[in-house]
C-alpha positions as CSV (number, residue, x, y, z in Angstrom):
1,X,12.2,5.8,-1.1
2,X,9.4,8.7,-0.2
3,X,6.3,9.1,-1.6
4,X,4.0,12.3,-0.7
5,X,0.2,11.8,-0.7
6,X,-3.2,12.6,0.5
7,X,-4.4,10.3,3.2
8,X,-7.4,7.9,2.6
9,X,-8.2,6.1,6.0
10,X,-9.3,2.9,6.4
11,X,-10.2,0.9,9.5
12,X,-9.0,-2.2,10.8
13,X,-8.9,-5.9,9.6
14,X,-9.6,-5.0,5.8
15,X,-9.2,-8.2,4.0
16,X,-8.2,-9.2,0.7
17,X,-11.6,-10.0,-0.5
18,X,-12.7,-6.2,0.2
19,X,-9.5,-4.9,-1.4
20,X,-10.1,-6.9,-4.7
21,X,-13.4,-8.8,-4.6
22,X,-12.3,-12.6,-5.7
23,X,-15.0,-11.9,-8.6
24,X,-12.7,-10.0,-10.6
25,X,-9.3,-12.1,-10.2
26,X,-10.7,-14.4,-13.6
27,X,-12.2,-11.9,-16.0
28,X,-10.2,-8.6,-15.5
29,X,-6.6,-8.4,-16.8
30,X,-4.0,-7.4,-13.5
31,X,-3.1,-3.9,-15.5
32,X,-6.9,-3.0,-14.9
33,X,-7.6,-4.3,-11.7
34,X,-7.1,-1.0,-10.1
35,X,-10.1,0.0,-11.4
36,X,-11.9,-2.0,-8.8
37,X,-9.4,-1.7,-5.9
38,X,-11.4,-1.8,-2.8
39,X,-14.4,-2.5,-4.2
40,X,-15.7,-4.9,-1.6
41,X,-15.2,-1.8,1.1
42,X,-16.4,1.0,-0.8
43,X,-17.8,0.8,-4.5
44,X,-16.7,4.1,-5.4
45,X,-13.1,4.3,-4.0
46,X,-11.2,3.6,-7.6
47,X,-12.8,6.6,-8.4
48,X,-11.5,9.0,-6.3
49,X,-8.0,8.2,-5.8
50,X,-5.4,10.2,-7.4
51,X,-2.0,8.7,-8.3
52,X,0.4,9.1,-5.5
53,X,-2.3,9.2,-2.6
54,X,-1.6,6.8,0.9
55,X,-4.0,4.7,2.1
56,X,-3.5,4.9,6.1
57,X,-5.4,2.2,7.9
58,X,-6.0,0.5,11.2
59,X,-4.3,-2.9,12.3
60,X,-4.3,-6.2,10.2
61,X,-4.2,-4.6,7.1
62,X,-4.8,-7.4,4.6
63,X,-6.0,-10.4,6.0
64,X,-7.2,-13.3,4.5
65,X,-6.1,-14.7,1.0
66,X,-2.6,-14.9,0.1
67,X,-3.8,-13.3,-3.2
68,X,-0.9,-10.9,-4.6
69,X,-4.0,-9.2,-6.8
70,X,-4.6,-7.1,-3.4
71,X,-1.8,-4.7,-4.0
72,X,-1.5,-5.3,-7.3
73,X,-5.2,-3.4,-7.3
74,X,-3.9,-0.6,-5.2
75,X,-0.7,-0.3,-6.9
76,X,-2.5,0.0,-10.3
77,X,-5.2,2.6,-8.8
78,X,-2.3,4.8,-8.0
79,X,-1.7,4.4,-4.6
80,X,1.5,5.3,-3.3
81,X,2.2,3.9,-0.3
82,X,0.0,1.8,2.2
83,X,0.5,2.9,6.1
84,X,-0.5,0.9,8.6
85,X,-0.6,-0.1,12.4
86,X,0.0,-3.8,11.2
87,X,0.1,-5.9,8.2
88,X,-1.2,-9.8,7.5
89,X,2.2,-11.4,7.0
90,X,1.6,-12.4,3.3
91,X,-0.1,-9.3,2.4
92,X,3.4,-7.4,3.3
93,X,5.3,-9.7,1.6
94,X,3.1,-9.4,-1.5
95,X,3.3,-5.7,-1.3
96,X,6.9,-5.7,-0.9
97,X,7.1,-8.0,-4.2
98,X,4.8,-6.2,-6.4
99,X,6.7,-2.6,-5.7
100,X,4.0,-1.5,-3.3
101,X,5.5,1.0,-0.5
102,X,4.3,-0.2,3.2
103,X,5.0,0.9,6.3
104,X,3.8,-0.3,10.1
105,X,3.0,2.0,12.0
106,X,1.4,1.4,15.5
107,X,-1.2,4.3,16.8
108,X,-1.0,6.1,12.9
109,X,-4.6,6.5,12.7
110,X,-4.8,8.6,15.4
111,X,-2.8,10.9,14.2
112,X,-4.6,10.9,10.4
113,X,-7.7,12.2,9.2
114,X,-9.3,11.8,5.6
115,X,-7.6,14.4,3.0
116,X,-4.5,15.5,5.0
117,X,-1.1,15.1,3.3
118,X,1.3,12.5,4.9
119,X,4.7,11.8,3.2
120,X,6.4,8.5,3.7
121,X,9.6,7.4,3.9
122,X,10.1,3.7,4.1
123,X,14.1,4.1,3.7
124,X,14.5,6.3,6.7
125,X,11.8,4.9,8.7
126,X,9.5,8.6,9.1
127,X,5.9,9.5,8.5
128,X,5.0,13.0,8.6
129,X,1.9,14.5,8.2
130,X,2.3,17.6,6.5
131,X,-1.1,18.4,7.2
132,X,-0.4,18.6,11.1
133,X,3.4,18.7,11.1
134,X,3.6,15.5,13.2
135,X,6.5,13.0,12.8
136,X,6.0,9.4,13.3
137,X,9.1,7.0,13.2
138,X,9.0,3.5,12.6
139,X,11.7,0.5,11.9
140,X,13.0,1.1,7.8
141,X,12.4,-1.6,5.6
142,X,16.0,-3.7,5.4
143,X,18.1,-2.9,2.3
144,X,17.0,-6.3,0.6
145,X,13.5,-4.9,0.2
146,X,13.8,-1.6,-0.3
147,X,16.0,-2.7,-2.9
148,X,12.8,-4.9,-4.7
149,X,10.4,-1.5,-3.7
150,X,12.9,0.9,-6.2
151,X,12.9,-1.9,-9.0
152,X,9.6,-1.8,-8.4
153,X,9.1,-5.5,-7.4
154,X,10.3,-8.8,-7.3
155,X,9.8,-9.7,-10.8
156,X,11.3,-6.2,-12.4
157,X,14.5,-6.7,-10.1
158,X,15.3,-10.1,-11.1
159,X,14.8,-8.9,-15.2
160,X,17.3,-6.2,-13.8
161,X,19.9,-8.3,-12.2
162,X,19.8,-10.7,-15.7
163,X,20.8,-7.6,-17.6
164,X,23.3,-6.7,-15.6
């Protein structure tokens, strides 16, 4: 699974609360809440994401809340992938479950800046920006995951596998 994307960075230990401020959990449906995906960080960044771009940011990506609404926003804003140089534990999971391509990444944002283009692989375990022409590897996701990430989620799998 690749995705190809211009880099947003972000820095370390953004929570849930600034990735989908708790405000809009009860009055805005989950297909719109990527209109105010990191709203608690930046007001304007819903605005100037394009579908496809990669959000690369600093350790504990994440924290707080187990809400899934977290990449639920950044899935529906458009982002493609979210690199990082670690996860909180349920905010992986949730991403993982909701179709939302992660990958960990220790010392990425050093190697990063606003606007270049990275591309992601989660199945082979490779981030390269294209931008620099640096190669970063990192452990693939198992084949039980990447198999929820191409259904794209938990929820779309299992509707699959009844089908089938």
């Amino acid at each position: 699974m690749e995705r190809t994307g211009r880099v947003h960075v972000l820095p370390e230990d953004v929570d849930t609360d600034q990735i989908i401020p708790g405000e809009y959990l009860t009055t805005v449906p989950d297909d719109e809440l990527g209109e105010y995906a990191l709203r608690g960080y930046d007001p304007e960044f819903a605005e100037r994401v394009q579908a496809g771009d990669i959000i690369v940011a600093g350790g504990n990506f994440g924290l707080g809340s187990s809400r899934e609404s977290a990449p639920v926003a950044l899935k529906n804003a458009g982002i493609g992938a979210v690199v990082a140089e670690s996860f909180a534990r349920i905010f992986y999971r949730n991403a993982v479950n909701v179709g939302l391509p992660i990958a960990v990444v220790p010392g990425i944002t050093d190697h990063v800046s606003a606007g270049d283009t990275v591309r992601v692989d989660v199945a082979a375990g490779e981030v390269e920006n294209v931008t620099t022409g640096e190669t970063f590897t990192f452990t693939p996701l198992p084949p039980d995951l990447l198999e929820i990430l191409d259904a794209g989620g938990l929820v779309a799998l299992r509707q699959r596998q009844r089908t089938e």
